[in-house]
C-alpha positions, 0 to 999 in steps of 0.5 A: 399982804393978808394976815390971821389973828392967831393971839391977842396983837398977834398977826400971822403973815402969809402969802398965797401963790398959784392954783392947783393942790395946795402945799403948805411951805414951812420955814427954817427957824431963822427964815421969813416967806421972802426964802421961799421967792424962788422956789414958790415961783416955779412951784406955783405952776403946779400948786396953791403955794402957802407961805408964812412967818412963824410967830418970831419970824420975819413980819409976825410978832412972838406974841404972848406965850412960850413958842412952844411946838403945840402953839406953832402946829395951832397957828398951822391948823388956824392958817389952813382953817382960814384958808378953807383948806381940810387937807394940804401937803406940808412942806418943811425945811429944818425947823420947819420940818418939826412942827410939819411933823408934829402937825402931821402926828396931831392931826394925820387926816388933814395931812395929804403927803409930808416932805421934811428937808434936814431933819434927823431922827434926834440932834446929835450932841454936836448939833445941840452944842452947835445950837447951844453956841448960837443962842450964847452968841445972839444973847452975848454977842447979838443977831449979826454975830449969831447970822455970822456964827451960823454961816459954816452950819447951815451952808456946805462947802461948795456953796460957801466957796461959790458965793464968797462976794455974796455972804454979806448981803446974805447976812444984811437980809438976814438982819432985815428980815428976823430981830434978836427978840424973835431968833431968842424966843425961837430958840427958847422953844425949840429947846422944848420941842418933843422927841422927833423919832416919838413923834416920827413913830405916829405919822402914817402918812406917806412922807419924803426925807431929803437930807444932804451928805454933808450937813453939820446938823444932821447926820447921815445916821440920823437921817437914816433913823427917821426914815426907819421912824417913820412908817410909809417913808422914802428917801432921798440923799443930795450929794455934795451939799450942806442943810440948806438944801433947797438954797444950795440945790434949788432944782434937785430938791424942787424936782424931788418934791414935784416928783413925790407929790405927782406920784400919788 
């Protein structure tokens, strides 16, 4: 699989799929490219997919600073650079969603449409005490404690009550593709990322939010208060599902992004 130096012993892992526009797939924090498997088949029909592991993300290493928002939104710009893409459509989900957001707020004209999934305008109390707990477990507990700890947070009830006899393959996956040393850096950072309504306020380019009315992390209020951030935004609510909207409801969120992106 292709990689880019972004640091000193640091290689970005990327992956490619289809021709077409491209758009730019940006993982959850606990996430690698293999989340993106079913969707970026069917996506690629339409589009030049582009995956890739953050640095602490599956394949590619944390390399030698802080994993701040501004080294994530340079390895993006890096990526796209190689790639010979001036523009592109960012598409992320959570974690993902921020640094797409804070790409888009540094550098709007490379930035054609921006698509966030599960973000909110600001983390509730509850949703930092929620990622408050999973850093104590990963560092008190280790990752597959922590994989276990974020189970109820990041998936919804229904999807949780469906796929009971598949959790611990879900959690095996997860241990595969991440390390504690990673998911630690990652949360480190993250703790550090800008205000997300401060950096919503700056983004002129039109954007789709598409949150879920039964997500643990993201409140409907705060749903609601980042579309209002943002200047040229829809929104879209999935009903019956928790944060992992494009897991738990593959084809309402794919035909919401195919949808938003074809109607420019």
């Amino acid at each position: 699989m292709p990689t880019l130096t972004v640091a000193p012993d640091t290689h970005l892992h990327f992956e490619t799929w289809g021709q077409g526009p491209p758009l730019v797939l940006l993982n959850g924090l606990s996430q690698s490219t293999a989340n993106w498997m079913s969707q970026r088949r069917r996506l690629a029909d339409r589009f030049q997919v582009i995956s890739y592991d953050a640095r602490g993300q599956g394949r590619t290493p944390i390399g030698p600073t802080p994993l701040t928002l501004d080294v994530h939104t340079g390895d993006l710009g890096l990526l796209l650079d190689a790639l010979s893409l001036p523009t592109a459509t960012l598409c992320g989900f959570s974690f993902g969603a921020r640094v797409g957001l804070g790409f888009t707020a540094a550098h709007p004209e490379r930035v054609e449409r921006l698509i966030l999934t599960s973000l909110g305008a600001a983390p509730s109390a509850l949703t930092e005490t929620i990622l408050r707990g999973w850093y104590e477990v990963l560092i008190r507990g280790g990752q597959e404690a922590m994989v276990w700890c974020a189970l109820p947070h990041i998936f919804g009830e229904r999807f949780l009550a469906r796929h009971k006899e598949q959790l611990g393959g879900m959690i095996r996956a997860s241990l595969h593709r991440n390390t504690l040393e990673g998911l630690r850096a990652l949360l480190e950072g993250h703790q550090g990322f800008p205000d997300i309504a401060g950096l919503a306020a700056q983004v002129d380019t039109p954007t789709l939010v598409i949150t879920a009315d039964h997500d643990a992390l993201v409140s409907p209020a705060s749903a609601r208060a980042l579309v209002s951030a943002l200047r040229h935004a829809e929104h879209l609510t999935v009903p019956d599902c928790g944060h992992t909207i494009p897991i738990e409801e593959p084809d309402v969120w794919r035909d919401a992004v195919v949808r938003f992106i074809t109607s420019a």
